[in-house]
DSSP file (Angstrom, degrees, kcal/mol; ACC not computed):
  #  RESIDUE AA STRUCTURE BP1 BP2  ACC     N-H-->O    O-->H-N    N-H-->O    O-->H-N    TCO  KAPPA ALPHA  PHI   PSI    X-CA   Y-CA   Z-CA
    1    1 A X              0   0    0      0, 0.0    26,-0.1     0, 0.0     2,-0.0   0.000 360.0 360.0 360.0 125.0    3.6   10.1   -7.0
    2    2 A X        -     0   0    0     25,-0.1     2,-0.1     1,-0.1    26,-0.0  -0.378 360.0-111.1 -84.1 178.6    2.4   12.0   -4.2
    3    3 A X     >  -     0   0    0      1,-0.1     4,-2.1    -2,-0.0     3,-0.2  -0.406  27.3-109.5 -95.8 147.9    4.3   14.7   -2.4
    4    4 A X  H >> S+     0   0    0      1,-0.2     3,-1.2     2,-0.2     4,-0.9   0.933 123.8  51.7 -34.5 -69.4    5.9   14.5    1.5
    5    5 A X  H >> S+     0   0    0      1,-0.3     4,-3.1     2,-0.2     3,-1.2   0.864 103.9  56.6 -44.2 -58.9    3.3   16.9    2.6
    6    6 A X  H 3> S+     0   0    0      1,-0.3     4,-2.2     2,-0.2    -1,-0.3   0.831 113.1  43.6 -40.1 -42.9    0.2   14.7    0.9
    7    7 A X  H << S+     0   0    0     -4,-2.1    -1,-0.3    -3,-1.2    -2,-0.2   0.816 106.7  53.9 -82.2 -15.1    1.3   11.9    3.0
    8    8 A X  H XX S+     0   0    0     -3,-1.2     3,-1.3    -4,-0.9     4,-1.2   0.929 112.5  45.5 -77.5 -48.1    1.8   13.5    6.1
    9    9 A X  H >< S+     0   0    0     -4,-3.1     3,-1.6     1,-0.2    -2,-0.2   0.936 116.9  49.0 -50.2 -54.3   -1.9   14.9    5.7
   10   10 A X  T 3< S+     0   0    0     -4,-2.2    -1,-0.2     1,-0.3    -2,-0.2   0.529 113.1  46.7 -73.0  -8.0   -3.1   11.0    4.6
   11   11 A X  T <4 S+     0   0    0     -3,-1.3    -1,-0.3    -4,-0.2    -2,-0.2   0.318  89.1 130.2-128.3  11.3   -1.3    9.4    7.6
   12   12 A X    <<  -     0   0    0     -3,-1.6    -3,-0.0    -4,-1.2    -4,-0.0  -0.295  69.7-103.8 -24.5 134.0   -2.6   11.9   10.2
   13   13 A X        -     0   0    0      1,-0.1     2,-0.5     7,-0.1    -1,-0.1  -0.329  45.6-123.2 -90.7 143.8   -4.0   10.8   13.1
   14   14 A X        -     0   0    0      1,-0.1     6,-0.1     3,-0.1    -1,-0.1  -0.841  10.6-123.9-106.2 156.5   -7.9   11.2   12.8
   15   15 A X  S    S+     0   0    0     -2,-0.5     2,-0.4     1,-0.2    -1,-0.1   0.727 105.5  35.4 -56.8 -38.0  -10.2   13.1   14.9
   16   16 A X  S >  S-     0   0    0      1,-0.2     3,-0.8    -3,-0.0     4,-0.2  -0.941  74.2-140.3-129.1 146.8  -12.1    9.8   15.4
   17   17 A X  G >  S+     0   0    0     -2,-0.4     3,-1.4     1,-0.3    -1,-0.2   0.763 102.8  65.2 -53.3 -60.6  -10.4    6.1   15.7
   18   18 A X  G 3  S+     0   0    0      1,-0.3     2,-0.4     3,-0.0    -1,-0.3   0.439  96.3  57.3  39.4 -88.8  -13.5    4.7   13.5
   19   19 A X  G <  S+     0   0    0     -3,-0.8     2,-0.7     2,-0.1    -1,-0.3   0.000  71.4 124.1 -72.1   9.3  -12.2    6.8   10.6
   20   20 A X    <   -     0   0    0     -3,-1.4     2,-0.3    -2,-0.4    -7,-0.1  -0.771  42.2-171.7 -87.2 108.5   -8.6    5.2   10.6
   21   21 A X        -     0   0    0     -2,-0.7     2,-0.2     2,-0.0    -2,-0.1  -0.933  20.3-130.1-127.6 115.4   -8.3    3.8    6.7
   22   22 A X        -     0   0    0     -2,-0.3     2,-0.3    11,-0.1   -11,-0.0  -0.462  37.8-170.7 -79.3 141.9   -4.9    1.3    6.0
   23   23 A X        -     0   0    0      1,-0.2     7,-0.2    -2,-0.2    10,-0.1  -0.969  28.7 -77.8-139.5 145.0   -3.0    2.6    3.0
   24   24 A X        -     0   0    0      5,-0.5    -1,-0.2    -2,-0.3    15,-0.2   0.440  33.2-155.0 -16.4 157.5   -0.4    1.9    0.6
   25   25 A X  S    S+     0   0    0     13,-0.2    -1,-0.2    15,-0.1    14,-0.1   0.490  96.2  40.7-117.2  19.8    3.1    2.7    2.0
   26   26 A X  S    S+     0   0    0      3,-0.0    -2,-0.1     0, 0.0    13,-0.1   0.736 136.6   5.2-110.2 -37.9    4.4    3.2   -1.0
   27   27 A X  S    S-     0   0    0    -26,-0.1   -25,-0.1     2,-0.0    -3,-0.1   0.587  88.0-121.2-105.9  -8.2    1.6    5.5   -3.3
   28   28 A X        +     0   0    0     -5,-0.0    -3,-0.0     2,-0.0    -4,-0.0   0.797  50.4 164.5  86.6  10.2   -1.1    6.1   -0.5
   29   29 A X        -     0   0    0      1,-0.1    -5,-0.5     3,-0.1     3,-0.1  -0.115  27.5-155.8 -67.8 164.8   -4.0    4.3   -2.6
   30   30 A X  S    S+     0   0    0      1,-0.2     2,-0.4    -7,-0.2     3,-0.1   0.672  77.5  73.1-104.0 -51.9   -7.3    3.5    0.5
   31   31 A X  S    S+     0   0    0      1,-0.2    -1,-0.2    -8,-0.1    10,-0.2  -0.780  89.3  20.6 -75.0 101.1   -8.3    0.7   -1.9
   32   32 A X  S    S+     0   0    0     -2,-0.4     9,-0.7     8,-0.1     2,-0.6   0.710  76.2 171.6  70.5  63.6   -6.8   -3.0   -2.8
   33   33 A X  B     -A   40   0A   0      7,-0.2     2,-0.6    -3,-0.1     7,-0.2  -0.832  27.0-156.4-110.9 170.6   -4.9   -3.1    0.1
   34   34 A X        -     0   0    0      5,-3.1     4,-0.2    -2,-0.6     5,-0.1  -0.827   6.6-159.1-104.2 129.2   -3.0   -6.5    1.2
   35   35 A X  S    S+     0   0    0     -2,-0.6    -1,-0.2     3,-0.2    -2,-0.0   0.887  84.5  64.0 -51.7 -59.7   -2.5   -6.5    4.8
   36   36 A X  S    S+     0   0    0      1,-0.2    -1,-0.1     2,-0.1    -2,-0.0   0.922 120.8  19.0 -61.1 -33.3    0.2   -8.9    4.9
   37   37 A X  S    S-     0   0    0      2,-0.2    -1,-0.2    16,-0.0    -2,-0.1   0.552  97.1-127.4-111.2  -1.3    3.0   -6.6    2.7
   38   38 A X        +     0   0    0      1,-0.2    -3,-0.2    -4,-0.2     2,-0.2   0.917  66.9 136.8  25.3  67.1    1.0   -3.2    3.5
   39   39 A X        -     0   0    0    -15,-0.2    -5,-3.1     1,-0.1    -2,-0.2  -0.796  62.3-113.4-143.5 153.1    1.1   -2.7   -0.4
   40   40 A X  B     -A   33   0A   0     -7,-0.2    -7,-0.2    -2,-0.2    -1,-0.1  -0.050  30.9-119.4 -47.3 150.3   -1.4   -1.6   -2.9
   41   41 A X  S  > S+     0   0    0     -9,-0.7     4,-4.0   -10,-0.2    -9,-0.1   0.770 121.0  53.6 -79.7 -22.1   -2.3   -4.4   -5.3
   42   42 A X  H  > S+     0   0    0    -10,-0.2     4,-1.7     1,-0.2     5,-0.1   0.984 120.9  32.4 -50.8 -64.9   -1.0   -1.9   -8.1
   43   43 A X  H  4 S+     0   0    0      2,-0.2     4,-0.4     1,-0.2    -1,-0.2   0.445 114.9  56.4 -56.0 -19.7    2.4   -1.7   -6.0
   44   44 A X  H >> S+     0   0    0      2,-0.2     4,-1.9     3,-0.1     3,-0.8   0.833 108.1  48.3-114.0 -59.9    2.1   -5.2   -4.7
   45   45 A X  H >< S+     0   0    0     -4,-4.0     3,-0.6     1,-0.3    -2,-0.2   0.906 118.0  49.2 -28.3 -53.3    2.0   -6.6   -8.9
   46   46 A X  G >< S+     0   0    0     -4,-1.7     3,-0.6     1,-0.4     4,-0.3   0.714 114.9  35.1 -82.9 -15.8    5.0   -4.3   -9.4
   47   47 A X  G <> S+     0   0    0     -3,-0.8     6,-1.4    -4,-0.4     4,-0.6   0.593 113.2  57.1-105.2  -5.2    7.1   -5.2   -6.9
   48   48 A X  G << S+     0   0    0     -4,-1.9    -1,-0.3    -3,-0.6    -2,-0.2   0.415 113.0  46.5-113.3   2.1    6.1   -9.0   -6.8
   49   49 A X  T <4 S+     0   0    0     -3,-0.6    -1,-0.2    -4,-0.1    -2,-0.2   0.155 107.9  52.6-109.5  19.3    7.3   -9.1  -10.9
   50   50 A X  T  4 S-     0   0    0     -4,-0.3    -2,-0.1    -5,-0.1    -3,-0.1   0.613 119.1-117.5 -94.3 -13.7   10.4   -7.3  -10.5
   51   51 A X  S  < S+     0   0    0     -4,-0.6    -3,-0.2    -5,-0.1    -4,-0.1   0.375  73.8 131.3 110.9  -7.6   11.2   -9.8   -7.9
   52   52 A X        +     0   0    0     -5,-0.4     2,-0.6    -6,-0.2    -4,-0.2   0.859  61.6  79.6 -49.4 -32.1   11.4   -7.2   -4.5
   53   53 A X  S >  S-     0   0    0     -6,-1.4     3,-0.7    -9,-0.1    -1,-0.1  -0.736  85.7-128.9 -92.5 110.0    9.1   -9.6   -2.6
   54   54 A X  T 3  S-     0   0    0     -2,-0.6     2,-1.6     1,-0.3     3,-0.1  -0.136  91.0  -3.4 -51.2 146.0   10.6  -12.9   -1.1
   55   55 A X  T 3  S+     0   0    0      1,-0.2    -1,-0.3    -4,-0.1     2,-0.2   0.305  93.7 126.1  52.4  -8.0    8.6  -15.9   -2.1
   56   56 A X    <   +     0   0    0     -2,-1.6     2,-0.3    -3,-0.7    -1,-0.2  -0.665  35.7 164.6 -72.8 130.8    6.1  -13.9   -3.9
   57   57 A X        -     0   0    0     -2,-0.2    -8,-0.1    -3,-0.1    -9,-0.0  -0.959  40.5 -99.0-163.7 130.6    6.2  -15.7   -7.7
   58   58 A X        -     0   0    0     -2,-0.3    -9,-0.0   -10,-0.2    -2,-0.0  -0.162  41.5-109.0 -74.7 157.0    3.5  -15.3  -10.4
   59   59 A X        +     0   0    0      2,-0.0     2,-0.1     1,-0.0    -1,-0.1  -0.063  42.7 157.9 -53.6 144.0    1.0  -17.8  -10.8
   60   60 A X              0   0    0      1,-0.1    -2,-0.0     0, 0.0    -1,-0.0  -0.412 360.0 360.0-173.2 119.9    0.7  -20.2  -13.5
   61   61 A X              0   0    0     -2,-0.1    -1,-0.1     0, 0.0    -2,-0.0   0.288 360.0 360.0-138.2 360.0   -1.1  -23.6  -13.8
């Protein structure tokens, strides 16, 4: 888990808008993010099988 300070540096404003990268809000990951829940897909799995996410329900056909 990263530390208060780590996030404050990762959710800094950057020097140019360009460089602006959306990221988890819960671990701070750059990569697999979902727009809609602004979650990680790692974070987005866990929280969508413990059942935190309304209407989120795993697949199965």
């Amino acid at each position: 888990m990263a530390s208060a300070r780590s996030f404050a540096k990762l959710y800094g404003t950057p020097k140019f808008q360009v460089r602006h990268r959306n990221r988890c809000k819960v671990c701070g990951r750059p990569r697999g993010y979902y727009r809609k829940f602004e979650l990680c897909r790692v974070c987005l799995r866990k929280y969508a099988l413990a059942g935190d996410i309304p209407g989120v329900t795993k697949s199965s056909w």
